[in-house]
C-alpha positions as CSV (number, residue, x, y, z in Angstrom):
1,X,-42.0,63.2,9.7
2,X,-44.7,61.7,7.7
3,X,-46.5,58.9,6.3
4,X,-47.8,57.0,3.4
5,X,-49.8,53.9,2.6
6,X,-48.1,51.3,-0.4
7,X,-50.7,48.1,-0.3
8,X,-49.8,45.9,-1.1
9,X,-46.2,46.6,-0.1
10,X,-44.2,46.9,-3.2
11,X,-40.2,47.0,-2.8
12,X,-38.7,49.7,-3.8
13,X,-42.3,51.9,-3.8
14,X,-41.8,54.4,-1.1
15,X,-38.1,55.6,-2.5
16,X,-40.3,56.4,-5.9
17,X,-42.9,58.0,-4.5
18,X,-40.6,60.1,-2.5
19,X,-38.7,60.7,-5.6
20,X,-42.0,61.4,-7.3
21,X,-43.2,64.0,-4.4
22,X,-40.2,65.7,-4.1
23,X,-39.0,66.2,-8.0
24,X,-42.9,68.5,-7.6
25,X,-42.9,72.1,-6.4
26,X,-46.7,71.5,-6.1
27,X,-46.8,68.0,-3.8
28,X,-50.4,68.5,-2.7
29,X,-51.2,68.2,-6.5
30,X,-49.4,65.2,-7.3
31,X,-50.4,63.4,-4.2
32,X,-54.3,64.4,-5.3
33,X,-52.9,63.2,-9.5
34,X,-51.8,59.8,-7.8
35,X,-54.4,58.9,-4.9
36,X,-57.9,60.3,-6.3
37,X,-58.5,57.2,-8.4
38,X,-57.1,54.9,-6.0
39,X,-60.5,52.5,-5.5
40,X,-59.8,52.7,-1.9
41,X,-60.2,55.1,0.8
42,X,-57.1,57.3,1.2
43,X,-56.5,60.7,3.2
44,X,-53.6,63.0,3.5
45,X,-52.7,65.6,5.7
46,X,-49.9,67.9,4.7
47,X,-47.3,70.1,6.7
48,X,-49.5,73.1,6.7
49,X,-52.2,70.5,8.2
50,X,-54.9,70.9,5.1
51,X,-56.8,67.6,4.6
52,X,-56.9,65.8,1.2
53,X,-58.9,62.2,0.7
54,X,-59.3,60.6,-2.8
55,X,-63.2,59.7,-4.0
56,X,-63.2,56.3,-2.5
57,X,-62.8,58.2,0.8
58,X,-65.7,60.4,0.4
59,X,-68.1,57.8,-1.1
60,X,-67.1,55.7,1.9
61,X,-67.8,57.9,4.7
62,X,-70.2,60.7,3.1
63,X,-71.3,62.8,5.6
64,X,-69.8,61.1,8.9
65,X,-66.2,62.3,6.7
66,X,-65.2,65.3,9.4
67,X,-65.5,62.4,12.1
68,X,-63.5,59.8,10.6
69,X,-61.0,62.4,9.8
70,X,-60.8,63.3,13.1
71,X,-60.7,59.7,14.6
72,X,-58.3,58.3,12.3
73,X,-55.9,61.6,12.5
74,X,-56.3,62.2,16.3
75,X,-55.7,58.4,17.2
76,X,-51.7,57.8,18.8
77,X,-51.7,54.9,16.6
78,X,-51.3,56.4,14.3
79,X,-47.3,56.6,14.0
80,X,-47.6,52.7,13.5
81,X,-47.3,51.1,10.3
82,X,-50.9,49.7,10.3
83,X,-53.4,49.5,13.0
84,X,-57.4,48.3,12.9
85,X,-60.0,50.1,14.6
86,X,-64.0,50.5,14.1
87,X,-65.7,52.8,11.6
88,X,-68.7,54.5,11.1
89,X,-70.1,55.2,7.3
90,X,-72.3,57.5,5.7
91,X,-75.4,55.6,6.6
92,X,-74.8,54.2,10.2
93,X,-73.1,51.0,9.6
94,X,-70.3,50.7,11.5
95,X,-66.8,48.3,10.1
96,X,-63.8,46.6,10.8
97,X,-61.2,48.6,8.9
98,X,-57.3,48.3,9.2
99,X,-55.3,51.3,8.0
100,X,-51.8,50.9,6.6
101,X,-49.5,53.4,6.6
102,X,-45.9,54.1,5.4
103,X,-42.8,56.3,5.5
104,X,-41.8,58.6,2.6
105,X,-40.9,61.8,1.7
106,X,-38.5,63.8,4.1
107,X,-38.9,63.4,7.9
108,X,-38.7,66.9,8.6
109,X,-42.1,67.8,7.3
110,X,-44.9,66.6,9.5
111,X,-47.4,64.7,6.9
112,X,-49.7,61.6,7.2
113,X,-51.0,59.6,4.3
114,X,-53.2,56.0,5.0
115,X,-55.3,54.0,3.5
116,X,-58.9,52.1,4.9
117,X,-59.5,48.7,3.8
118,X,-62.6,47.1,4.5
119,X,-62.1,44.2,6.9
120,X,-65.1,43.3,8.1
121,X,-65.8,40.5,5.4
122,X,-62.4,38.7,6.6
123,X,-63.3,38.9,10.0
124,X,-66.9,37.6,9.4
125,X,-65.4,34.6,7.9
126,X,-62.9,34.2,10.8
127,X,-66.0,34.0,13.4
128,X,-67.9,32.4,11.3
129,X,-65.3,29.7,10.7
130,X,-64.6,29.5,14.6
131,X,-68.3,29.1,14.9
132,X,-68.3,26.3,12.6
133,X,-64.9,24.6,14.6
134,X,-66.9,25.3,18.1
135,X,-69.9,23.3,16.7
136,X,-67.8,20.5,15.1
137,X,-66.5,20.1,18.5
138,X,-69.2,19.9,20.4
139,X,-71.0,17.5,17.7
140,X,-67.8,15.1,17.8
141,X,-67.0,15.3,21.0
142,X,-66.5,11.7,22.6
143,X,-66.7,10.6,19.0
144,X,-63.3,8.8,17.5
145,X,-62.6,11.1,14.8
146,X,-60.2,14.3,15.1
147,X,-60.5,17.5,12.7
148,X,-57.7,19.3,11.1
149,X,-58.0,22.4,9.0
150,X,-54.3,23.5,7.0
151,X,-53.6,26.6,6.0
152,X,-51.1,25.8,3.2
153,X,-50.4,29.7,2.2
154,X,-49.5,30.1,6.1
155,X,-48.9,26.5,7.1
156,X,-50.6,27.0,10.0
157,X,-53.4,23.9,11.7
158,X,-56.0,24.0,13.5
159,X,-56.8,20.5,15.7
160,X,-59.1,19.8,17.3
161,X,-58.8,18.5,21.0
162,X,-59.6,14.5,19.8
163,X,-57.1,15.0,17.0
164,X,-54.3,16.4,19.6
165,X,-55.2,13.5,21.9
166,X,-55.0,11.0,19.5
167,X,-51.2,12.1,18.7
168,X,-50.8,12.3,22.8
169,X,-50.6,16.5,22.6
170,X,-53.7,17.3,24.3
171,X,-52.8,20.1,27.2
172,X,-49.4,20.3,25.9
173,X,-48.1,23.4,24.4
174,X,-47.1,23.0,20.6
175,X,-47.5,24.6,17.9
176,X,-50.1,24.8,15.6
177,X,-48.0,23.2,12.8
178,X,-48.4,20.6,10.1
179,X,-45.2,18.8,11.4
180,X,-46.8,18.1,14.6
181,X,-48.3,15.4,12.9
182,X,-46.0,14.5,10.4
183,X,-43.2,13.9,13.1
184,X,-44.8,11.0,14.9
185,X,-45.5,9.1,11.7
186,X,-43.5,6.2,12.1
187,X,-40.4,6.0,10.3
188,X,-41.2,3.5,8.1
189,X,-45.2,4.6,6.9
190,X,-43.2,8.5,6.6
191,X,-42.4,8.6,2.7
192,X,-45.5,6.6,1.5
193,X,-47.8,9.2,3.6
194,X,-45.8,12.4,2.0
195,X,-45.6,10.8,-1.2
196,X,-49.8,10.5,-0.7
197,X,-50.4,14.0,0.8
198,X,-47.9,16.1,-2.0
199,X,-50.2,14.6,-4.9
200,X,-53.0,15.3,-3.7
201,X,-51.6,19.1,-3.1
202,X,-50.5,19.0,-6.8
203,X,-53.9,17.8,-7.9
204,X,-52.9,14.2,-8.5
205,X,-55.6,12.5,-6.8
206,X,-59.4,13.9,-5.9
207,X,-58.6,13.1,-2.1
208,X,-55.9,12.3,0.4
209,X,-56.1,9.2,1.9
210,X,-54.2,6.7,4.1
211,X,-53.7,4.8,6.4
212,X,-50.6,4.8,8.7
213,X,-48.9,4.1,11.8
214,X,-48.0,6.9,14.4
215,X,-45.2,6.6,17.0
216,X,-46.5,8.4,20.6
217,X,-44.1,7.8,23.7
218,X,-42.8,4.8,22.5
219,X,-46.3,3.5,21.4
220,X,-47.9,2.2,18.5
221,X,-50.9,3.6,17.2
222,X,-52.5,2.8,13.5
223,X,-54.7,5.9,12.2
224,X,-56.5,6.8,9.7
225,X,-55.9,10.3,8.0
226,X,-58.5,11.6,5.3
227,X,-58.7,15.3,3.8
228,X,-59.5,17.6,0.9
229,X,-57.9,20.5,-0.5
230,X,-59.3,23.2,-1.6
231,X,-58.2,25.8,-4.1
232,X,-58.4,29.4,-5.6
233,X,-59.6,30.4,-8.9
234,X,-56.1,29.4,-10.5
235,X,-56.2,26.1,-9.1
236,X,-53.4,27.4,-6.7
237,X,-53.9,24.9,-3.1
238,X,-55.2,26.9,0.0
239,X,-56.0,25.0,2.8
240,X,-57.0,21.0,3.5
241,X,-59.7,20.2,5.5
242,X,-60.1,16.4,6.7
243,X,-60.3,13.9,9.4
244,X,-57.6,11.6,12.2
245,X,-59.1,8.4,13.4
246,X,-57.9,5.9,15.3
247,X,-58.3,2.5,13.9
248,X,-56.1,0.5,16.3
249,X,-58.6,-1.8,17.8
250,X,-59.9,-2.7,14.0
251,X,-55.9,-2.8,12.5
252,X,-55.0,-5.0,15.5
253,X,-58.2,-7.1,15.2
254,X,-57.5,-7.5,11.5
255,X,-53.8,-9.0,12.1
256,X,-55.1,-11.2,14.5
257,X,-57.4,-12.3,11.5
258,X,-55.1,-12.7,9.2
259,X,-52.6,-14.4,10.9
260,X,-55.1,-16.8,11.9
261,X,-56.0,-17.4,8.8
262,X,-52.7,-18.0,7.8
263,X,-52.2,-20.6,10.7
264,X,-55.4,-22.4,9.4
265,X,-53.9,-22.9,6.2
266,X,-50.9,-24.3,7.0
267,X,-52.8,-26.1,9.2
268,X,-54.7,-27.8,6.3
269,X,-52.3,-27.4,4.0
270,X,-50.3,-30.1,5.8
271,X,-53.4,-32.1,7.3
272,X,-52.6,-35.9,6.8
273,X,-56.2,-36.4,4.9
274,X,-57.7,-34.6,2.2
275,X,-59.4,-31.5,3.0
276,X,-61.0,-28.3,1.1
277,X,-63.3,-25.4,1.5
278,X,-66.3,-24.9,-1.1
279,X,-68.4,-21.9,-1.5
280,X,-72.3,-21.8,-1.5
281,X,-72.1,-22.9,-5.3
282,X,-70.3,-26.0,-4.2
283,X,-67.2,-24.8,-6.1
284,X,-63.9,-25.5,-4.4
285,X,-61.8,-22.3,-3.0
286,X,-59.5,-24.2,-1.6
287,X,-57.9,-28.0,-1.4
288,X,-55.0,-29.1,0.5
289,X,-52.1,-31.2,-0.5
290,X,-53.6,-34.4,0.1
291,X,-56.4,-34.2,-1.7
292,X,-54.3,-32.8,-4.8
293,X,-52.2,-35.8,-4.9
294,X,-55.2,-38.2,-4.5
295,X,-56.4,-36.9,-7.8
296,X,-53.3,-36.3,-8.9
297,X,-53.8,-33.1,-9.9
298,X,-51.9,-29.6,-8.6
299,X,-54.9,-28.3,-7.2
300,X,-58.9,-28.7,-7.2
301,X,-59.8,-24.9,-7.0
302,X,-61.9,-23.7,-9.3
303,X,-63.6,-27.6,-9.3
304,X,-67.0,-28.4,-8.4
305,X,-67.1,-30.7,-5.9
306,X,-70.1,-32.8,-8.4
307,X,-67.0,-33.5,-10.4
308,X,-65.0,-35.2,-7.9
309,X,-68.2,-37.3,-5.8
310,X,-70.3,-39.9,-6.9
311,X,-74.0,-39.1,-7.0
312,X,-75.2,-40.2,-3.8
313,X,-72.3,-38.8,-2.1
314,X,-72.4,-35.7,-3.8
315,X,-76.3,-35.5,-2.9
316,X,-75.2,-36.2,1.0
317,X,-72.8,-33.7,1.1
318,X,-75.4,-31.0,0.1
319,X,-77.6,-32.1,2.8
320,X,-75.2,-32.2,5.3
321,X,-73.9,-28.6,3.6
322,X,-77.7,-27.3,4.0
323,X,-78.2,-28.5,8.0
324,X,-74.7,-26.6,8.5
325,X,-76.1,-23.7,7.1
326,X,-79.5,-23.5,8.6
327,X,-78.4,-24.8,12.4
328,X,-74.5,-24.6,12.0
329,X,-72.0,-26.9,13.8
């Protein structure tokens, strides 16, 4: 049996190189025609156990080359299909390298081929991105805002611990999915909030935005749901990064307003003696029905009141408006 490294994985690529291998009397040379160029580090052992690796490989481990060999060859990983281990280059630095390996050829000869790809870069940005999710959680914790991070390309979340307890999830097990969130939107907010978060995906608006309510055990909950995306050199999405809030005490307080308000103005509006409100300007914002049919007129706003009062009254009203304003009620 042996082994050979296609990366990425192309279909139909180890059938052609086995073709390819075997339609050669001399396989050790078209193995060397094929692989010495490849810009990364490849090595392959043939039946009769002789040791070929490809430029890339000897640039990349110079004189530590015997070693590696030995390591990566000698490891019983190394019937796996890929497998990461630590190693050490030509001038002391030691990596995080995964080496992929395939099938090809026929299984009766006992060849290896793999390839070394440099991981330590990806793995650098993985701690240093758990780091950064570490510090935002000790920064916000106790605070009202909860962090999500979406890996479009493998639609997988992270969310953080005030996020999961805002949507009731803390300490249960779930998955790291977007639809953990998506399913307790409330049925009625649901197609405004997708709507809202696929154009911002498809670069229809700078940032996603909204507010919404979220159904947990029966329970109403408004939040507020920011986040940006951002992209690859061809525009293509990769991940959103934004913020959950809970803004139930301000939604709720803001109903209560408004339906207050409402109540006042129907309240006025039906007040058996003329009534209005005025700005600072003395410039009517509102008049009730009867003070509109006093004048006669649909409605006063828009009016100053120095239209409707004579002089003296006009200059008492200001007064009065002034002591209001300095000492109140």
């Amino acid at each position: 049996m042996h082994y050979a490294l296609i990366y990425p994985p192309i279909p139909g690529a180890d059938s052609m190189f086995s073709r390819l291998i075997n339609s050669h009397t001399n396989k050790e040379e078209v193995i060397h025609d094929i692989f010495e160029n490849f810009p990364l580090p490849v090595f392959y052992k043939n039946e009769e156990n002789k040791i070929l690796t490809n430029r890339a490989f000897d640039e990349f481990t110079g004189a530590n080359r015997q070693k590696v060999l030995k390591r990566l060859l000698g490891t019983n990983r190394m019937h796996k299909r890929s497998f990461e281990t630590k190693i050490e280059n030509d001038i002391g630095k030691t990596i995080d390298a995964i080496v992929y390996i395939s099938d090809i050829g026929d299984r009766e000869e006992n060849t290896e081929l793999g390839i070394i790809v440099d991981i330590s870069e990806k793995n650098r940005a993985k701690e240093t991105m758990q780091l950064l999710k570490e510090r935002y959680e000790l920064a916000t914790n106790g605070s009202n805002e909860g962090l999500w991070d979406w890996d479009i390309k493998t639609d997988t979340v992270f969310f953080s611990n005030r996020f999961k307890e805002i949507l009731g999830i803390l300490g249960k097990p779930v998955q790291n999915s977007i639809k953990i969130w998506l399913d307790r939107i409330h049925p009625e907010d649901k197609i405004k909030v997708v709507h809202k978060l696929e154009d911002h995906v498809n670069a229809k608006s700078d940032t996603f935005y909204c507010e919404h309510r979220v159904l947990i055990d029966g329970v109403t909950k408004w939040v507020e749901i920011k986040g940006k995306v951002s992209r690859d050199r061809e525009g293509h999405p990769q991940r959103i990064v934004g913020f959950l809030t809970d803004i139930s005490e301000i939604k709720h307080a803001q109903i209560a307003l408004k339906n207050s308000e409402e109540q006042f103005k129907l309240f006025m509006k039906n007040l058996p003696a003329g009534a209005f409100i005025k700005d600072q300007d003395h410039n009517i914002i509102f008049s009730n029905r009867y003070l509109n049919d006093f004048f006669g007129v649909d409605t006063l706003v828009g009016r100053n009141v120095k239209e409707l009062l004579p002089p003296e009254d006009y200059a008492s009203l200001v007064d009065k408006s002034e002591l209001i304003m300095q000492h109140g009620m």
